[in-house]
Structures are given as structure tokens and as C-alpha cells.
KOLNUVO-999827 format. One line per field, with one value per residue (C-alpha): residue in one letter; x, y, z; residue number from 1. Coordinates in steps of 0.25 Angstrom, whole numbers, plus 5000, padded with zeros to 4 digits. Example, Ala and Ser with C-alpha at 12.3 -4.5 7.8 and 13.67 -1.06 7.14 Angstrom:
<rs>
aa (A	S)
xx (5049	5055)
yy (4982	4996)
zz (5031	5029)
i (1	2)
</rs>
This chain:
<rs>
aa (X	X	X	X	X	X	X	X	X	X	X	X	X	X	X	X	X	X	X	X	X	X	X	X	X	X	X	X	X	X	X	X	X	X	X	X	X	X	X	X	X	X	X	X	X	X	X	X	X	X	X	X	X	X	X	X	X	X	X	X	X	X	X	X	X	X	X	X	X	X	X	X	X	X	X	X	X	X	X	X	X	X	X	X	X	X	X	X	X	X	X	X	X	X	X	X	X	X	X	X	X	X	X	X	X	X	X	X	X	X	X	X	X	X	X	X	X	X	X	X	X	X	X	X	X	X	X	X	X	X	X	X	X	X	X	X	X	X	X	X	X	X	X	X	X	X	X	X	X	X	X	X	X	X	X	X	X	X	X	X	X	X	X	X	X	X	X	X	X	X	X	X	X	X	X	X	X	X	X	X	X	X	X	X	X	X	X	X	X	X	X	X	X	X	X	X	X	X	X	X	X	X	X	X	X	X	X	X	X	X	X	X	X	X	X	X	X	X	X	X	X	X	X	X	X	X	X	X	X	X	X	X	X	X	X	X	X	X	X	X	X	X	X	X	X	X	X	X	X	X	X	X	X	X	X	X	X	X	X	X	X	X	X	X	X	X	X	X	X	X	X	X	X	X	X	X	X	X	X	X	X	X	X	X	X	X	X	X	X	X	X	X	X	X	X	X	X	X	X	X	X	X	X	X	X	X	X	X	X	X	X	X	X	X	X	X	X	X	X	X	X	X	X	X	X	X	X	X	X	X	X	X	X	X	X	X	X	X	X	X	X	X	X	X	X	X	X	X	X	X	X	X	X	X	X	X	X	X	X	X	X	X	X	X	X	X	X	X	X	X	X	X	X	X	X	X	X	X	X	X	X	X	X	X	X	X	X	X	X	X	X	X	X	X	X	X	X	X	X	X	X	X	X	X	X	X	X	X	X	X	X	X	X	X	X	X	X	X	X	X	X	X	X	X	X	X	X	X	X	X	X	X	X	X	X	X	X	X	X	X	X	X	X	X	X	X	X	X	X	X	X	X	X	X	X	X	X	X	X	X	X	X	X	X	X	X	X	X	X	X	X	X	X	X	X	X	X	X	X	X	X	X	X	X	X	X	X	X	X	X	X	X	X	X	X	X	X	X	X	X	X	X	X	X	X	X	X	X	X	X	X	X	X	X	X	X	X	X	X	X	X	X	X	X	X	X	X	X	X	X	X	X	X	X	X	X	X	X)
xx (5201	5189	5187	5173	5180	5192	5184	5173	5184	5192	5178	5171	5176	5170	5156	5156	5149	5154	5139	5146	5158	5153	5146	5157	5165	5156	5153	5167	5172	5183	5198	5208	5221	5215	5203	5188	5185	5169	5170	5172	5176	5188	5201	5212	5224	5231	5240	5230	5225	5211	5201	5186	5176	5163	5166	5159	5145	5136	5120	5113	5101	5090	5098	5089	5089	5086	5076	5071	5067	5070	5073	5073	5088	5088	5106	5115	5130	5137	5136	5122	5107	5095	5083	5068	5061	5046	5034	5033	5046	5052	5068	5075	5071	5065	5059	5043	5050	5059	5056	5059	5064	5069	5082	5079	5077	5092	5100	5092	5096	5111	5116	5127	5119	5118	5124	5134	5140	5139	5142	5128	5116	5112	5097	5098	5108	5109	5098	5099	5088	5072	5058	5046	5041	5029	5038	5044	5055	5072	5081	5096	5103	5119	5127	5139	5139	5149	5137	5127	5134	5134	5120	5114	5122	5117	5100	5103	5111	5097	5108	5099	5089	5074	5060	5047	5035	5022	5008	5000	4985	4980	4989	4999	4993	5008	5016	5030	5030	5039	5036	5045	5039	5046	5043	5041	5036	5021	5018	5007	5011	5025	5025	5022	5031	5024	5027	5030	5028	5040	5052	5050	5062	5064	5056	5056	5050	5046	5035	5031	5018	5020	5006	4992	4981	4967	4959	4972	4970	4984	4999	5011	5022	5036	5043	5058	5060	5073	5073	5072	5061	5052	5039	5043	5035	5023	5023	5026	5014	5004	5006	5004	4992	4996	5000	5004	4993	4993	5000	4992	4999	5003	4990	4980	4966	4970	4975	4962	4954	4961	4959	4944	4946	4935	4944	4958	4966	4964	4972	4982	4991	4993	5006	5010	5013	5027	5041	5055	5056	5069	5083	5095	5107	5122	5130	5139	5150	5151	5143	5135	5120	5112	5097	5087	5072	5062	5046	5036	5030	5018	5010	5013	5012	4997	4992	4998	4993	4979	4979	4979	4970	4954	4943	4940	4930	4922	4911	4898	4893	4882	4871	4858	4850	4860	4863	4875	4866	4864	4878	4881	4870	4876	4891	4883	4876	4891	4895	4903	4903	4894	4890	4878	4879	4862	4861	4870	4861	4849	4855	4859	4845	4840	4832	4846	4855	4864	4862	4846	4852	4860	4849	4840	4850	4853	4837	4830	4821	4816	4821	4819	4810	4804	4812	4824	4828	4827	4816	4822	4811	4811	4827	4827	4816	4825	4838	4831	4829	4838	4854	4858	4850	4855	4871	4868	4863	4874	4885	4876	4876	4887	4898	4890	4889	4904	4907	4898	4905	4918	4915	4909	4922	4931	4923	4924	4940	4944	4933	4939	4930	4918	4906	4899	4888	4890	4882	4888	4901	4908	4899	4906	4920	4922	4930	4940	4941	4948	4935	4932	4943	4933	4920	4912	4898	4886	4882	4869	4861	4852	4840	4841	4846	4834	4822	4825	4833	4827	4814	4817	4824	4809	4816	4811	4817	4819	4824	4833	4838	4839	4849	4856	4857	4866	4875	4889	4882	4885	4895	4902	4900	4905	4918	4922	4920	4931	4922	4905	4898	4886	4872	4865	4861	4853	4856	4866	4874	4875	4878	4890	4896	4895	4903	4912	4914	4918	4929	4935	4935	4942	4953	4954	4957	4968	4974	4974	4979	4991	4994	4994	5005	5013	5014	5017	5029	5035	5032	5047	5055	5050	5052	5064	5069	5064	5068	5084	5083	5077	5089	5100	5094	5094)
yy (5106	5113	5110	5104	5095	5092	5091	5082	5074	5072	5070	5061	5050	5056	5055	5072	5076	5087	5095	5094	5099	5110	5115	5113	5122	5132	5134	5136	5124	5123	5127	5128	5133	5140	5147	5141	5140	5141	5137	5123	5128	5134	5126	5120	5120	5110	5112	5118	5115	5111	5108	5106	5101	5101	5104	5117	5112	5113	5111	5119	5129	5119	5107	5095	5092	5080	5075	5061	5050	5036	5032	5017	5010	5000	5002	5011	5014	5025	5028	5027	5022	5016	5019	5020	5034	5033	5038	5053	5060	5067	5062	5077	5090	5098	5112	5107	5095	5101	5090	5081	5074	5059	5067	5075	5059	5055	5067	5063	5049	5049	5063	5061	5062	5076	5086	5091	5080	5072	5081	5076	5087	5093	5092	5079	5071	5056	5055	5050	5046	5050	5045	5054	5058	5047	5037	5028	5018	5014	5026	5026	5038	5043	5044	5051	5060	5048	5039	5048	5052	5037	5035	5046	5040	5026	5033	5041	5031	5020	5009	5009	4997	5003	4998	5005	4999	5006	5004	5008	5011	4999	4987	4993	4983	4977	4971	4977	4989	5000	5014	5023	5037	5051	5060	5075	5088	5085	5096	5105	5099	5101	5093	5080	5071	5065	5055	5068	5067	5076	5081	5071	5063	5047	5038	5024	5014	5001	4995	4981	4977	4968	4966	4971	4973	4966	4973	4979	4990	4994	4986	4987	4989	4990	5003	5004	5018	5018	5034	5042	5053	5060	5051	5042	5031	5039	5045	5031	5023	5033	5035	5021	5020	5019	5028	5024	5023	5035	5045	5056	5063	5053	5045	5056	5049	5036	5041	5049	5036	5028	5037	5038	5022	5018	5004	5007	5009	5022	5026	5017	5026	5038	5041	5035	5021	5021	5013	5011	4997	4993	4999	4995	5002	5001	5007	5019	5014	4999	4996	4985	4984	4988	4983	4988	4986	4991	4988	4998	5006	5004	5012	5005	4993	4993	4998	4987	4977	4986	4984	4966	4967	4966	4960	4947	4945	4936	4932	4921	4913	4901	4894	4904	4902	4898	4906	4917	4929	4925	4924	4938	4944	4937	4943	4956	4955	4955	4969	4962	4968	4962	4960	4954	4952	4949	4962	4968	4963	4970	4983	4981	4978	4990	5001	5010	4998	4996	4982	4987	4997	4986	4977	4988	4992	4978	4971	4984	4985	4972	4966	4981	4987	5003	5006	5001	4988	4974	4965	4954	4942	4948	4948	4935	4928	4933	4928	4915	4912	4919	4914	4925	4935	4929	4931	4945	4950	4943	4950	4964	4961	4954	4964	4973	4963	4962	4976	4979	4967	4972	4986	4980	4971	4985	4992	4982	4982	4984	4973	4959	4953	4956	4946	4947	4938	4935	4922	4922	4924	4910	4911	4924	4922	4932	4922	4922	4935	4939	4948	4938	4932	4921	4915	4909	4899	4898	4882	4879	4865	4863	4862	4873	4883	4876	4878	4886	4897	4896	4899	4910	4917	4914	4908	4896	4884	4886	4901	4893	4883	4894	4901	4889	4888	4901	4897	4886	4875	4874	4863	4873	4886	4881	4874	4888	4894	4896	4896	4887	4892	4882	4888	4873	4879	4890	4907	4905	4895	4904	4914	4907	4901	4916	4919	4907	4914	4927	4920	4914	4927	4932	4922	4925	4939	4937	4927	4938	4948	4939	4937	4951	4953	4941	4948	4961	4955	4947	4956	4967	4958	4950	4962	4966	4952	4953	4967	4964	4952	4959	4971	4960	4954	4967)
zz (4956	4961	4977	4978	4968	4975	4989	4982	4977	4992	4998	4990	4997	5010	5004	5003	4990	4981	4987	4999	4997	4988	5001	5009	4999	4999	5014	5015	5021	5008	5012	5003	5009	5022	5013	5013	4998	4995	4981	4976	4960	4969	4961	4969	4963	4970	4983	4991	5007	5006	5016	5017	5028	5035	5048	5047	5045	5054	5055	5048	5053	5042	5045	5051	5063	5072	5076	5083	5078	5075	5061	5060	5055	5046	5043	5048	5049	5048	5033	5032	5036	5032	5041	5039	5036	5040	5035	5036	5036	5025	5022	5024	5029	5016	5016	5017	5026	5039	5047	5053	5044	5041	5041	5052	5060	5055	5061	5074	5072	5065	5069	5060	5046	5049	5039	5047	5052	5040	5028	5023	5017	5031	5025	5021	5029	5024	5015	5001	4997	5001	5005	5002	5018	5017	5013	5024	5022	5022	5018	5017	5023	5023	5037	5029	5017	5009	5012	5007	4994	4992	4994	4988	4974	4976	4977	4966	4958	4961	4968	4981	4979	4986	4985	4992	4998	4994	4994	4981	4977	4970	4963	4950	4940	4937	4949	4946	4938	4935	4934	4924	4926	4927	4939	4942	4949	4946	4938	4945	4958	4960	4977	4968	4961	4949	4934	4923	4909	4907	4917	4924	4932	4929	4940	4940	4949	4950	4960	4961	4969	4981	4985	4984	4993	4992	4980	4976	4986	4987	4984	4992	4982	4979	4972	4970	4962	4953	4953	4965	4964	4974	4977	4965	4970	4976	4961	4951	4961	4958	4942	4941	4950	4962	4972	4986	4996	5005	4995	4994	4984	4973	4977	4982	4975	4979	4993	4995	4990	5001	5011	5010	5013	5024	5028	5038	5025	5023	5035	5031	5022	5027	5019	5007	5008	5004	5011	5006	5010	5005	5001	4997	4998	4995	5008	5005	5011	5012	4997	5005	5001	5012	5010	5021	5020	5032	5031	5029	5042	5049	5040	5027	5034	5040	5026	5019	5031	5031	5015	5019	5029	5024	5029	5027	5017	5019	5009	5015	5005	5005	4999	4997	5012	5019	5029	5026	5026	5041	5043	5038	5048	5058	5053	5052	5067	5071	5064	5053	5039	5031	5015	5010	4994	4994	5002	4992	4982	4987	4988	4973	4970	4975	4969	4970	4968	4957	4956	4951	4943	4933	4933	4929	4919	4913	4914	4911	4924	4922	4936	4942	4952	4950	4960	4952	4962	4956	4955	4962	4961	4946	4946	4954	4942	4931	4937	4940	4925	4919	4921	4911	4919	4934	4929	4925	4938	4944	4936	4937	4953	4958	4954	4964	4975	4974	4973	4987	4994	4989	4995	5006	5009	5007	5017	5029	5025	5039	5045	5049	5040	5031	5026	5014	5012	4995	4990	4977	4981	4978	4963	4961	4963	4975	4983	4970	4969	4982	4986	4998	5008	5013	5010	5020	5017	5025	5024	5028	5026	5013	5020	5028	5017	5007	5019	5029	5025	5011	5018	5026	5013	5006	4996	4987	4986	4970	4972	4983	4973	4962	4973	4974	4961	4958	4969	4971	4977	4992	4994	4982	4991	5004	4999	4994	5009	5019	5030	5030	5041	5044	5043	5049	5063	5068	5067	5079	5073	5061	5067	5075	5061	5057	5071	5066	5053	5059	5068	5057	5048	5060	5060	5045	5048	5058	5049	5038	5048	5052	5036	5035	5046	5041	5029	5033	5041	5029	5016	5021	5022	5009	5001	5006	5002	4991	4987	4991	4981	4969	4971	4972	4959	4954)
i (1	2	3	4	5	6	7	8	9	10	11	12	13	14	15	16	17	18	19	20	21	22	23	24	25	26	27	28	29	30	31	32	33	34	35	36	37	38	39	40	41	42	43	44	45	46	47	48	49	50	51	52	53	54	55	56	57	58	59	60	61	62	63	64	65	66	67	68	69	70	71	72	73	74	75	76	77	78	79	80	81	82	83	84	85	86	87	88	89	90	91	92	93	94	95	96	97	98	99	100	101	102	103	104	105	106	107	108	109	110	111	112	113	114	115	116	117	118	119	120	121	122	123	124	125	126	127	128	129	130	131	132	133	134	135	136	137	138	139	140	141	142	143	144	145	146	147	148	149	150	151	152	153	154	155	156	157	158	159	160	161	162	163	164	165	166	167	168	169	170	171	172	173	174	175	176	177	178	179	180	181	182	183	184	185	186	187	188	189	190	191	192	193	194	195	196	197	198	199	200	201	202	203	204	205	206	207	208	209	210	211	212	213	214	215	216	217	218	219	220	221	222	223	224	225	226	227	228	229	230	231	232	233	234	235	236	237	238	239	240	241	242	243	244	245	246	247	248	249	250	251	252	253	254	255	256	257	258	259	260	261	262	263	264	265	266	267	268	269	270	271	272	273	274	275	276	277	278	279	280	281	282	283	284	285	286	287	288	289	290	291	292	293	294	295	296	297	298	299	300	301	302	303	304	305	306	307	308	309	310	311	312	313	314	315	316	317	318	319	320	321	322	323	324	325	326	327	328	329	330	331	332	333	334	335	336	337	338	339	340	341	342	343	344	345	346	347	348	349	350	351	352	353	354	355	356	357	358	359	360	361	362	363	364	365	366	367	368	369	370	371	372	373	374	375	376	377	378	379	380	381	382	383	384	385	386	387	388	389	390	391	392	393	394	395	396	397	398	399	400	401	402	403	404	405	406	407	408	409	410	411	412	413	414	415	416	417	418	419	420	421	422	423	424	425	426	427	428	429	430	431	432	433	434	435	436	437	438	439	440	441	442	443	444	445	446	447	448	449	450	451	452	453	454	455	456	457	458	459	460	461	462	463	464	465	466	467	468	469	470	471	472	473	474	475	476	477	478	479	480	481	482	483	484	485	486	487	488	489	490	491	492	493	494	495	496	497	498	499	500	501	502	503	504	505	506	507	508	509	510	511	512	513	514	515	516	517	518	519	520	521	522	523	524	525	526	527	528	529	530	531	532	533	534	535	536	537	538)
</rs>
């Protein structure tokens, strides 16, 4: 029998690998009857006094060394760990990588990994399997070389049960999808993993979406890759439209667009927002199942709180005269965001306003000034007598107003709340279409709204009616509110309701903050629930 044979066979038992014992062999730490043997074809014939062992290693001149630093624990005994590697750190010293290392933290932290105490790769002492540097999350790792070898077939044999958290550009347009896409060397880039028409090794994933975030901005999501190759998921996300947010490679225009963000969230991912969650893992040793799971870091944590948390929208509506232009003033006054859809009109009627363009376009000049704005008494006279006419303006220039109050919402992201003034709202549909969070009425007495007011806009009582006309009727409008501020006083009194409103917008803020943290609290250990029961019913 050869001797790396004969000794892989005695020490299989001992977790040594045949690797091992070849280099044991060859640096001369064979004897066979008093002579050190550096060849393992060397045959034994039977009869002879062999010996082998590792007491000669020592550490070598580029082994790792320790280095401080807390690696957090979630199992350990003397066979093996499962700890948390954070953001940042590469898994094992490499030649663009020296350190420190996540290897470099476990010598500090289990002196006995090391490889000369151990048996295990001096370079790479305990680890089985890997996480890309940016990615944070649960890794198993090997006390003893029998543990190891045990491991390392289980990874490579797919019985370890994983799923990784991401967040993702955008919402994949199926909820649970697999991906079946060869991957490779990208071919004029050779530091990037890429899908390959040809040559390329099997890759398969499978992602589900767990939830999306408003205007399908981004989606938290779950992978679990059945095949094991380098950046697999940053690389299947991206070929199906969406890359993980903050990866700069595998997503670099969509990273690039994020980061030109004007709201908080583009500081928000500053790696890519990767997390192995959760692993399940049979114990070399005593063949239980040993399930961990451990929640995503701060980081991934505030951009998924950050991507829940928007200003509340708040959309002011009421009968024509009654009051809410005042109200936004007053909101105005007190260095709030504001939005006025009748100022939004104006702009749009403007000489340079694409609102004037379309009509232009569509009525050839006939409701246009020289200088290209519309003729509004002319517009006015023609929507007046005209249904037909009236609901074409309205679907030429709504679309507008709703696109500028959209950007406008978007752009005051980070404010506690923003207030658009929007009189057709409720005849539109925007508080069906999850484009405002509340809507608030202005209710003002008919007598007041019909004189008063009605003569301080120089309006006629026809063109009022007429107004009235195009509009819910009020007992109609203010049933659909949330909040009826009362426009029966004087400008003090309105502007105390407008104080009121502003109070209780507030209160809605805290209340959507507290949600916000009630759910952050209770999604890890749902998942982790509900990943340990879709394994078992595997």
C-alpha cells in the first residue's frame, strides 16, 4: 500500500485529510523504520515501524496573526462556532487582503484554530465557507480539522440550510422567483463575476420579496443560493433588474442614481446591503441541527427604517372660497413645505409652461396668447360651455399637477410632514392611490363662502355656482377628511385650527414612528420562524 494511503486511511477518523498528510509526508515528518520518508507513492510491504506526526510545525513567517477584536458568538464548543462577521472585513488574509482579517479576529479570539496547533490551513484556519468583505452576517467556522472536513462536505454537498437578507433597487415583478443563470470571469473585466453565455459554472438562486417600500423605491428580500460562487447573489439581483442598493459594482448606475439622492437615503448604504440572516447547520460531531439566526447591523437597519419613514402627506381640500389657501399661508408663515395645485396651474399656463404648450398643440392657438400662455377668460368661456372641452384640459393638466405634487412630496421626504393644497383631489382619486397619507377639509358657512369670500376673489355668483358645480358637494367632501378645520371665525381663529392641524399631523408622525420600530423589532424573529419551518417542511 502506498503511505499517504495507509496514513489517510489510519487518520481519517482523526478528521486529517489526505492534503494533510501528503504535506506531512513531504516535509518529512513520515518514518518508516527510523528513516523520514518524503514520498507518499513510497510502498509498504508489510512488517514495517511507521510513524508520522505534526509536532514539527511551527508558525510560519506569512501565517496570520492575531489581532483584537470582539467577534460576537451565537454557539460555541469545542468542535466548532457560529459567530457574526461584520461589514467590512475580508474572511482570510489573500494577497490584495493581508489584513486584518476575519481570520486574523478568530486567532485572537480561539488561539486554538491556529494552524499549528490545529492541523487546520495555516492561512485559513476554521473557515468553510465565505462572505464577500461587504457582506455581514452568521458564519460557521471549525475548532479541529475532523470538524472541518465535516463541514466543508456538508457546504459543498448543499445540506447547510442558508437564507440572505438584501435590499434591492426597485420591486422584481414576481414575488418569489428563481434564477437559473450560469456565471463566470466577466469577460473584459476579469475582478468581476458575471451570467456567461458559454463556460460559465451552474448558479442557481431563489429570492422571494418580503416587503416593498412606498413607490416601490426599494424591497427587502430573501436569497438562498443553491450553488456557491463568488458574489452569486450581487450578480443574479442585478441580471434580473435589481442590483442591491449601495453595490457599486453589480449596480454602479442605479448606485450612482442613489447617490445623487437630495433626502437622507443616499447616505444610507454605504456598502452593499447584504446579511446572512440565517443558517442551519448539522454539528460534526453530535449530528444535531443547529439553527442560529442573528439580525441585520445598524446599517441595514436604518436604511430599511429610513426607506418606511416619509413625510406625511397631507393633501387640503374644500369647497371653492372657503378658506384652505389661507391655511396653506399660515402653514407657509411657519416654514413648512408647502404645494399649491392653483399655483401649479399658473406656472403651467405660462408663456414657457408646458401646460400652454399642449393646449396650443391640441386647440391650435385658439385659447393662446403671443406670447404662448393661455387665455384663461377665453379657456375659462370654452370650458364653461363645453363638457367635452372641460375634461380634455383636465386630462391634459392634471397628469401635470400630480407629477409636480409627487416631486414635490419626494423632495420634502425628510420633513415631518408636507401640505399640498389640491381642490380636486377627492374628484381625482389621489386618496385611492396611496399618493396621500391624509386629507384634511376646510369647512366654512355658506353664507360666508357665497359673500364674503366670494367677493374678495371677485368672483360672480354664477362662476361660483359653476365652481361648485365641478366639485363633490360639501357634506360629500368633508365626510371623506380625516381632519375639518372650521373656517366660521376670523384669520386668528384660522390660523389656530391651522396650528391644530399641525399638532395632530405631528401626533400622526410619532405614531408612524413608533410602527416603524414595533416592526423593526418583530420582522427577525418572524423570519427566522418562519425560515426554520419551510426547511423542516422541506
Amino acid at each position: 500500500m502506498r503511505l499517504d494511503k495507509f496514513w489517510g486511511r489510519e487518520l481519517a477518523d482523526e478528521g486529517v485529510s489526505r492534503g494533510r498528510v501528503k504535506s506531512w509526508i513531504e516535509s518529512g515528518m513520515a518514518v518508516v523504520d527510523g528513516q523520514d520518508v518524503r514520498k507518499g507513492k513510497y510502498k509498504l510491504l508489510g512488517g514495517e515501524r511507521v510513524a508520522i506526526g505534526a509536532e514539527a510545525l511551527s508558525i510560519g513567517e506569512t501565517a496570520p496573526k492575531p489581532v483584537t477584536g470582539h467577534i460576537p458568538v451565537l454557539f460555541e464548543d469545542e468542535h466548532m462556532l457560529v459567530v457574526e462577521k461584520r461589514a467590512g472585513v475580508t474572511t482570510h488574509p489573500a494577497p490584495a487582503e493581508p489584513g486584518p482579517t476575519f481570520v486574523n479576529y478568530l486567532l485572537h479570539q480561539w488561539p486554538d484554530i491556529a494552524g499549528h496547533v490545529s492541523g487546520m490551513d495555516e492561512q485559513r484556519p476554521g473557515i468553510v465557507h465565505r462572505l464577500d468583505k461587504d457582506t455581514s452576517g452568521i458564519m460557521a467556522v471549525a475548532r479541529t480539522e475532523a470538524a472541518r472536513l465535516k463541514l466543508a462536505a456538508d457546504f459543498a454537498d448543499r445540506k447547510v440550510h442558508k437564507v440572505y437578507l438584501a435590499i434591492v433597487h426597485g420591486c422584481p415583478p414576481q414575488s418569489h422567483g428563481h434564477i437559473d443563470a450560469p456565471m463566470g470571469r466577466h469577460p473584459s473585466q476579469k475582478t468581476r463575476m458575471a451570467v456567461v453565455d458559454k463556460g460559465g459554472r451552474e448558479a442557481r438562486s431563489e429570492y422571494r420579496v418580503l416587503w416593498t417600500g412606498p413607490r416601490g423605491l426599494a424591497s427587502l428580500v430573501a436569497v438562498r443560493i443553491h450553488t456557491g460562487r463568488t458574489h452569486q447573489i450581487r450578480v443574479h439581483m442585478a441580471h434580473i433588474g435589481h442590483p442591491l442598493v449601495g453595490d457599486g459594482v453589480y449596480g454602479s448606475r442605479e448606485n450612482a442614481e442613489w447617490s445623487r439622492r437630495t433626502d437622507s437615503l443616499a447616505t444610507l448604504a454605504p456598502r452593499q446591503m447584504l446579511h446572512a440572516f440565517f443558517l442551519s447547520v448539522t454539528h460534526p460531531v453530535t449530528g444535531e441541527k443547529l439553527v442560529r439566526w442573528q439580525a441585520p447591523p445598524e446599517d441595514f437597519q436604518n436604511l430599511l427604517a429610513g426607506l418606511r419613514r416619509e413625510c406625511v402627506r397631507v393633501g387640503i381640500v374644500g369647497m371653492p372660497g372657503c378658506g384652505k389657501s389661507t391655511v396653506l399661508k399660515v402653514l407657509r408663515e411657519r416654514q413648512l413645505p408647502c404645494f399649491s395645485a392653483d399655483a401649479c396651474v399658473a406656472a403651467l399656463y405660462g408663456p414657457d409652461g408646458d401646460g400652454a404648450s399642449m393646449i396650443r398643440q391640441r386647440f391650435g392657438g385658439l385659447y393662446s396668447h403671443e406670447d404662448g400662455s393661455v387665455d384663461k377668460p377665453a379657456l375659462f368661456q370654452a370650458m364653461q360651455t363645453s363638457e367635452t372641452t372641460r375634461r380634455e384640459i383636465m386630462d391634459m393638466i392634471h397628469p401635470m399637477v400630480r407629477h409636480a405634487c409627487d416631486e414635490f412630496f419626494v423632495a420634502n421626504r425628510d420633513a415631518v410632514a408636507a401640505y399640498a393644497e389640491i381642490p380636486l383631489l377627492l374628484e381625482s382619486g389621489w386618496h385611492k392611490d396611496n399618493r396621500i397619507d391624509m386629507v384634511v377639509g376646510v369647512s366654512c358657512p355658506q353664507e360666508k363662502r357665497t359673500g364674503e369670500l366670494r367677493r374678495k376673489r371677485h368672483l360672480s355668483v354664477d362662476t361660483m355656482a359653476l365652481f361648485d358645480a365641478w366639485q363633490w358637494p360639501e357634506k360629500e367632501k368633508l365626510a371623506a377628511c380625516e381632519v375639518v378645520l372650521r373656517n366660521d371665525g376670523g384669520l386668528a381663529d384660522l390660523a389656530a385650527e391651522a396650528d391644530r392641524l399641525q399638532s395632530v399631523v405631528q401626533d400622526t408622525a410619532r405614531a408612524r414612528d413608533e410602527d416603524v420600530a414595533v416592526w423593526m423589532d418583530a420582522i427577525w424573529p418572524d423570519l427566522a420562524e418562519k425560515f426554520q419551518i419551510e426547511e423542516i417542511d422541506a
